[in-house]
Structures are given as structure tokens and as C-alpha cells.
N, C-alpha and C positions, 0 to 999 in steps of 0.2 A: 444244035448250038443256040444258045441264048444271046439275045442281043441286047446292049447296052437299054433301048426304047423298052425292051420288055423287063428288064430289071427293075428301072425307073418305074413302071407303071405294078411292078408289085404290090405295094402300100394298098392298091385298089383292088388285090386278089388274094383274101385271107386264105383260098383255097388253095394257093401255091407254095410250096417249102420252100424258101431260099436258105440255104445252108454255106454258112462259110466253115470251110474247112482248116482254115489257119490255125497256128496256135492263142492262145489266150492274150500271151504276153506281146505278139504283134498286132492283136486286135486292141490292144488296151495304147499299142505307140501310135495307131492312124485311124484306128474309131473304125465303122462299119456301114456297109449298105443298110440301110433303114427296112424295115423289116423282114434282114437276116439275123438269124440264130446261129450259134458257134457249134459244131461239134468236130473238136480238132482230129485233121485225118488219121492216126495214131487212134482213136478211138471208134470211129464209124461201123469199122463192122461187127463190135461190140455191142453199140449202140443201136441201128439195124435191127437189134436180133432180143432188144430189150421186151422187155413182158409193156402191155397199153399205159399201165401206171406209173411203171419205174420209167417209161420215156417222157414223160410229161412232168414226172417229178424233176428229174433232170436237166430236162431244157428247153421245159416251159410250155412246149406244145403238144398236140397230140400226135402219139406216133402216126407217120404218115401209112397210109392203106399201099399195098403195091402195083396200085394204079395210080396214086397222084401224081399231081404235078410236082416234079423235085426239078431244084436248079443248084448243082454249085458253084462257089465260087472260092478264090484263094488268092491268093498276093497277083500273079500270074498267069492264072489257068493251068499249070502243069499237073498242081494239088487237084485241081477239082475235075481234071480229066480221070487222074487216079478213083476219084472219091465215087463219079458218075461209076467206073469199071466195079468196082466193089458192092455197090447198089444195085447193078446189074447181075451180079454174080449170085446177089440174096433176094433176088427176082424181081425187084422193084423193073416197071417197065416203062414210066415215061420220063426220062433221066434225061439234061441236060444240062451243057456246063455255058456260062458266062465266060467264053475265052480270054474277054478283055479283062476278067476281073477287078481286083480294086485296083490297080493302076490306070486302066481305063477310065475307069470311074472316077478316080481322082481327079485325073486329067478333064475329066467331062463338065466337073462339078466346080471345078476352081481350087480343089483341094492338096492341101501337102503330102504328095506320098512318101 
């Protein structure tokens, strides 16, 4: 599990993937943890399985190796416990999820969720 302190301090760890797993259209109603990237869960293990180029053409970063550091996140943690299991499945091995998600975060930040 990832904890709110470590979410926060991603901005300072280009090494780490924060991935939100939401969909576009509830990222677009409460905005986003700061430097997480969208790949809604309905897509991931698609995406996962994308060739070096076509994931970076997509979403902007490079596909992650299956040793990085991945953290998801989603409205609640239910999605990104899912999203952790899926990554796991496509062998990625240091997978965790931000349980508090963006409600958490909302709530940490002073923010409307």
C-alpha cells in the first residue's frame, strides 16, 4: 500500500508511475493527483501489453519496465486494487495501490470531491 506522504512526494520521483485508473470523464469533474497519468481500468491490460512507442504515444510516458515502481490510484481504491491485480497478472512486480485514493487526497488537500 501506498500512503497518502508517498503520493504527495511523487512530483520528486519521475522514477515512479502514478496511474489513475478512473475514467476520463470523472477525472475531467475533480481534476487529478499531480503527477498521475490516466489509463482508465477498462483499458490497462491493453495498455500493459502496448509495444515502448505506442505507450508513450498514448500517455505520454514511457512504458513502465516490470520492475518499476507503479502505484494506482482511483475514486476509492477498489479500481486501483483491481488495476494493481491486472499488472500483476502481466508480471509487473512492484505494484501498489494508494487505498485512500482521491477521496483521501481530496480531503488532505482542502479539495472538492
Amino acid at each position: 500500500m501506498a500512503t497518502y506522504e508517498q503520493v504527495k512526494d511523487v512530483v520528486n520521483h519521475p522514477e515512479i508511475y502514478l496511474i489513475d485508473v478512473r475514467n476520463q470523464s470523472e477525472i475531467a469533474e475533480t481534476g487529478s493527483i499531480p503527477a498521475s497519468f490516466n489509463i482508465p481500468l477498462p483499458e490497462l491490460s491493453t495498455a500493459l501489453a502496448l509495444d515502448e512507442q505506442t505507450f508513450k504515444t498514448n500517455y505520454g510516458r514511457d512504458k513502465p519496465a516490470l520492475n518499476a515502481d507503479i502505484i494506482f490510484t482511483c475514486r476509492s481504491g477498489r479500481r486501483a486494487q483491481e488495476a494493481a491485480n491486472i499488472a500483476q497478472a502481466a508480471g509487473f512486480t512492484n505494484v501498489r495501490v494508494y487505498a485512500g485514493s482521491w477521496l483521501e487526497w481530496a480531503e488532505k488537500e482542502g479539495l472538492k470531491n
